[in-house]
N, C-alpha and C positions, 0 to 999 in steps of 0.2 A: 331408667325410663319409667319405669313401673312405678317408682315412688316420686318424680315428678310428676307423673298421672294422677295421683292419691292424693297427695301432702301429708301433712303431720292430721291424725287426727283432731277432732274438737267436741266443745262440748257440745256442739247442735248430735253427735253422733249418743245414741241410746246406750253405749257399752265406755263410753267416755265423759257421761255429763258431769259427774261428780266432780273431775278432778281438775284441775287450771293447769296447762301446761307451759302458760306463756313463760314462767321461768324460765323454761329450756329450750322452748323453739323459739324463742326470742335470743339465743346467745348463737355465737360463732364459734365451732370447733375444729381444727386439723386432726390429720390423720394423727395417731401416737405414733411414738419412733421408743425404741427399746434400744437401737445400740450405745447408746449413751447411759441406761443403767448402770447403777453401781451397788443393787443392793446384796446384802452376804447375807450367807445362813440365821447368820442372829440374829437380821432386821423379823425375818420371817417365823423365827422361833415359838412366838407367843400366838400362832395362828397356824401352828401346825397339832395334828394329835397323836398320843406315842399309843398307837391300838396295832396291837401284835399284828403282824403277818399285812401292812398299808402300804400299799405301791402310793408314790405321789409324785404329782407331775406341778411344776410350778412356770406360772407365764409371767412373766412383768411387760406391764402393759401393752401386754394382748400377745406377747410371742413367749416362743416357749424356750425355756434356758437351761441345758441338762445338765449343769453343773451344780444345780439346787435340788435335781430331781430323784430319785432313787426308784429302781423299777424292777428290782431283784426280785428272781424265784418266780415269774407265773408260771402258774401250771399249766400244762399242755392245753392246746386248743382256746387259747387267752392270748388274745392281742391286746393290748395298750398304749397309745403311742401318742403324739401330737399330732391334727391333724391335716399339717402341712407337709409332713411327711408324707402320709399317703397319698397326699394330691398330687407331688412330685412324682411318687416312685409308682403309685395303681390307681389312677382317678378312675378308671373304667368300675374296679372294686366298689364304688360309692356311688355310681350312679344310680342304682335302684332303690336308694334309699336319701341321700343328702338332697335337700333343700325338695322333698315329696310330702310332707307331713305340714310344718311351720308354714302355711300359705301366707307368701310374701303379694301376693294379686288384693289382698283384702287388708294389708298391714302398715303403714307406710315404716313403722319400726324394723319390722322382720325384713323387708324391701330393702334397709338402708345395710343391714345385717348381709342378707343375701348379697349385696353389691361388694362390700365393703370387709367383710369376715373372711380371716386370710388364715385362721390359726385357731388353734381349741384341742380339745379333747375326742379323741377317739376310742372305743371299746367297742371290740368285739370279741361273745365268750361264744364260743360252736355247740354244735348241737351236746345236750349231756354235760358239759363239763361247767365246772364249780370256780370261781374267779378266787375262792376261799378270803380273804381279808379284804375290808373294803379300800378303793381306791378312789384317790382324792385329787382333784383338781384346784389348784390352790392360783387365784386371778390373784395379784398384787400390781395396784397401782401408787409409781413410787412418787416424789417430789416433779419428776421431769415430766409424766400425766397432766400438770397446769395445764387448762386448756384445750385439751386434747379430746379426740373421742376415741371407742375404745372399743371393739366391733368380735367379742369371742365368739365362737364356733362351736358346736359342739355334739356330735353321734356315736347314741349310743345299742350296740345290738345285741339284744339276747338271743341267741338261737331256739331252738327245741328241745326243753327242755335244762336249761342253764340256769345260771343264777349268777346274780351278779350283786355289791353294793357298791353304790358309788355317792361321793361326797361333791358338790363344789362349793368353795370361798371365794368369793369374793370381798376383798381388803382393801384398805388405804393405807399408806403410810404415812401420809401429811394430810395435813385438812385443807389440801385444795380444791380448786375446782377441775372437775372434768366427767365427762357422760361414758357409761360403759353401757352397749347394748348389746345385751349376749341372745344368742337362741339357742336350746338344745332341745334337741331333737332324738326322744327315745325309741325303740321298736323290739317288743317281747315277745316272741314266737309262743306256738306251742307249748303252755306246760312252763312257761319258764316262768324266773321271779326278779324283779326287780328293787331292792330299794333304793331310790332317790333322796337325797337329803341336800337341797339348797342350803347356802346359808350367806346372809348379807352384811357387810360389817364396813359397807364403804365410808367415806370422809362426808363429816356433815355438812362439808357444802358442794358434796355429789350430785350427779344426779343417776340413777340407775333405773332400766327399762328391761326387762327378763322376758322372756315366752318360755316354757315348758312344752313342748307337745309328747304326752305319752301314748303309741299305739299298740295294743294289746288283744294277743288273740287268743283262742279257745282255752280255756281250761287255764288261763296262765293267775300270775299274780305279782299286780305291781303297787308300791306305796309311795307314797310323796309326802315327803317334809318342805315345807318351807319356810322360813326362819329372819326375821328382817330385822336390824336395828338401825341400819346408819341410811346416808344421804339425804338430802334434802329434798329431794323429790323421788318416790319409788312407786314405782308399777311390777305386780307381778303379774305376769298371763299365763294360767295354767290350764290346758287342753286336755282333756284325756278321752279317749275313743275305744269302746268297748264291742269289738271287731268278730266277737265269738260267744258263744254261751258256754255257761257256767268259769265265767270269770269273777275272780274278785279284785276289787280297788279300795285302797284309801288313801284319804289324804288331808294331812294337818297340816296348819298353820298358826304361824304366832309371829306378831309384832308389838310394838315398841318403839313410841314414836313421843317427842319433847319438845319444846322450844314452837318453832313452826315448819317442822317436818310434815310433810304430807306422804301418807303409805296409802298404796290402792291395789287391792290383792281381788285380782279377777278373771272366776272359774267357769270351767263350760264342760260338763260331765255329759256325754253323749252312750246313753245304752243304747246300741245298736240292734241285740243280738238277747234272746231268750236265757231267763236263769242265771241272770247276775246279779251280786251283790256288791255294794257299795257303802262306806262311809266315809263323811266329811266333815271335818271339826277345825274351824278358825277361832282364835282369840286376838285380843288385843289389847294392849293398855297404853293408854295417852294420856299426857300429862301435859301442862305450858299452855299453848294455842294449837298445839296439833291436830293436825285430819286426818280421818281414817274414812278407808273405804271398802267396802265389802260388797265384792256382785259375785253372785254364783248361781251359775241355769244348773238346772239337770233335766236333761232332753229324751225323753224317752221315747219311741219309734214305735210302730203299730207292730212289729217284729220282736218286741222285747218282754214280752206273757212274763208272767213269773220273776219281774224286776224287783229287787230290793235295794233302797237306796235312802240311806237318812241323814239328812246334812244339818249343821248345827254352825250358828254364828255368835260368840256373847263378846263383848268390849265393857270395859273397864274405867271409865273416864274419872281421873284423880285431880281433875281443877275446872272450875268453873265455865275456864272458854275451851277445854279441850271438846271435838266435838266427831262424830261419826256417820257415816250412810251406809246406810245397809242393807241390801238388799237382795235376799235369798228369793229363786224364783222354780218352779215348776212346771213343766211341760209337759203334759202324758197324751200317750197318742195310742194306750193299751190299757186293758180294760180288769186285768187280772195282774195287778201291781201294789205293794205296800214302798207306798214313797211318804216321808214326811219331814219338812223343813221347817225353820224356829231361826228368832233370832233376838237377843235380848240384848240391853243397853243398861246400865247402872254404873254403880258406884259401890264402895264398898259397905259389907253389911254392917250397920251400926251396931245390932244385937250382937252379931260373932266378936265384933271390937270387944265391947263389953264386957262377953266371956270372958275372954283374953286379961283384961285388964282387973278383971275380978279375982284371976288366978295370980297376980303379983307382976303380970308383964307389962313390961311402959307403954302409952301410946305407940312413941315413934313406932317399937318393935314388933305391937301389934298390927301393925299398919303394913310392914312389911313381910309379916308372915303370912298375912292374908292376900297381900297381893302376890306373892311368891305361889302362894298355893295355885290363884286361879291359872297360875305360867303351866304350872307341874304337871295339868293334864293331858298337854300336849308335851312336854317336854320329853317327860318322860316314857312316850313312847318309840324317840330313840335309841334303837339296839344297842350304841355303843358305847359302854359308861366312861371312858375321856370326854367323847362330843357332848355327853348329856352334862359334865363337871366342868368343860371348858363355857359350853352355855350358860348353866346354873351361874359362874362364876359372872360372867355377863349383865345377868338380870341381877344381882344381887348389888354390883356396883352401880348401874344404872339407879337403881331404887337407894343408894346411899348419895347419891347427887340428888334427885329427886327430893331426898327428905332435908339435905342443906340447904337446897335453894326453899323453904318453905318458911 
């Protein structure tokens, strides 16, 4: 009802004009069906990561299938589970927190989620205790996803004082069509930590629409990765609410867009609360006819004295019709704050080429060591060196297409 009320956003809306949706709210999708899966350990192989001590849980399209999943050894006070399980066996458990955060009244996306999201990921780490290895949520959408849409779930709760790291993939295994719109929903108490690390790798003729909502209170500390290379239409929406003072946040991002993919990564950093610090750094590189989009508020509230927050947007454009929007913005509503935002657009530096090639390196290689670098600043600040060698390996073949099709 709620998102018959709304509809699909559009561009007359200021947090949507960039992007053209008609690709996707132009098509017709069914629900996905997973009992007809047939995929094995070794379709998913090449999209899992071997990082010591990783619980992983694997859904194919959209349900969760424990014969893929391994979830050995949590340590005490660490729940991990899917979460249709819990809706079955404690929905009362989830009430104070499922579907409070992602406002579905303002989203016709999250609306369609909240209706329709039957399955996902679940964590909860209790007060003090340590989830120790990080745990991966691994979305694979197989051949039988044609058509389909595809609606994950997903909460996740740090207690007082916890810590937690969690992964999710989202895959294709064929290049067909179908929409996955996922929402998760984080919540860090007290003192706790969270790392987040999305990561997007759907079929290019996907389409994918994400919400993040991270809610974060006193003294805690949460990070956000987000990470895009595949579908043909992608929206990231990332919330984050800073509920308490002296918190810290950050949050990267990097995409990777060819052909005529369109990526639209769009933040809304709310300090609530006095004596927080903040950092945000997106990249991009586009190549073909691709679009990129960059919106990011940082809202600051007449409650939040002593804010720190500096956000940063550069893209990369390596052909002539690739093209991007961008638009970093600022909101202060306090009068004792260092806040500053930047956003840069080019190509790569002619002079650095040069160097390079004065040193005895070829074009092509200069060309891709320099765009490799400007990946690395963000890549590299994933903790986990599989995820950062399975990424690297990523951008490095993408940029070996790139320089064939030239």
């Amino acid at each position: 009802e709620r998102f018959q009320a709304s509809g699909f956003p559009s561009q007359r809306e200021e947090d949507w004009r960039f992007i053209n949706l008609a690709p996707l709210t132009g098509k017709t999708f069914r629900l996905a069906e997973s009992d007809r899966s047939k995929v094995r350990a070794a379709d998913i192989a090449p999209f899992t990561f071997a990082i010591p001590e990783v619980r992983t849980l694997v859904f194919v399209n959209g349900s969760f299938v424990p014969a893929l999943s391994s979830l050995s050894n949590l340590p005490p006070g660490v729940t991990v589970t899917n979460l249709a399980a819990v809706l079955a066996s404690d929905p009362e458990r989830l009430s104070q927190h499922l579907g409070r955060y992602a406002k579905h009244e303002s989203n016709g996306f999250t609306a369609l989620n909240t209706a329709f999201g039957r399955d996902g990921l679940f964590v909860r780490v209790g007060p003090g205790a340590d989830a120790g290895g990080p745990i991966h949520a691994l979305f694979v959408s197989d051949g039988q996803a044609d058509g389909a849409a595809i609606y994950p779930r997903n909460l996740l709760l740090v207690e007082q004082g916890g810590r937690a790291s969690v992964i999710e993939s989202y895959v294709g295994l064929s290049q067909n069509s179908y929409f996955t719109n996922a929402v998760t929903e984080a919540v860090v108490a007290e003192g706790g930590h969270l790392e987040h690390i999305k990561i997007q790798r759907e079929s290019l003729n996907a389409y994918h629409v994400g919400t993040t909502h991270m809610q974060q209170a006193r003294g805690s500390r949460g990070v956000s990765h987000a990470i895009s290379f595949g579908a043909a239409l992608c929206r990231n929406n990332l919330d984050v609410v800073l509920d308490g003072p002296g918190i810290e946040a950050q949050m990267f991002g990097f995409y990777m867009g060819r052909g005529t993919q369109e990526v639209d990564n769009h933040t809304f950093l709310l300090h609530a609360r006095p004596n927080c610090s903040t950092r945000e750094v997106y990249k991009g590189i586009l190549d073909g006819r691709a679009h990129g989009v960059f919106n990011g508020k940082i809202y600051v509230t007449p409650l939040a004295q002593k804010t720190d927050a500096k956000q940063t947007n550069r893209a990369l454009l390596l052909s002539e019709q690739a093209r991007i929007d961008t638009k970093p913005q600022l909101e202060i509503f306090a009068d004792d704050v260092k806040c500053t935002h930047g956003a840069t657009v080019g190509r790569l530096d002619p002079m650095a080429a040069f160097y390079l090639k004065s040193r005895g390196i070829g074009e092509d290689l200069a060309r891709k060591i320099l765009t490799y670098a400007f990946a690395a600043e963000v890549l590299e600040e994933i903790p986990f060196e599989p995820v950062r060698a399975g990424l690297e390996a990523v951008v490095m073949e993408w940029l070996e297409r790139a320089e064939a099709a030239r």
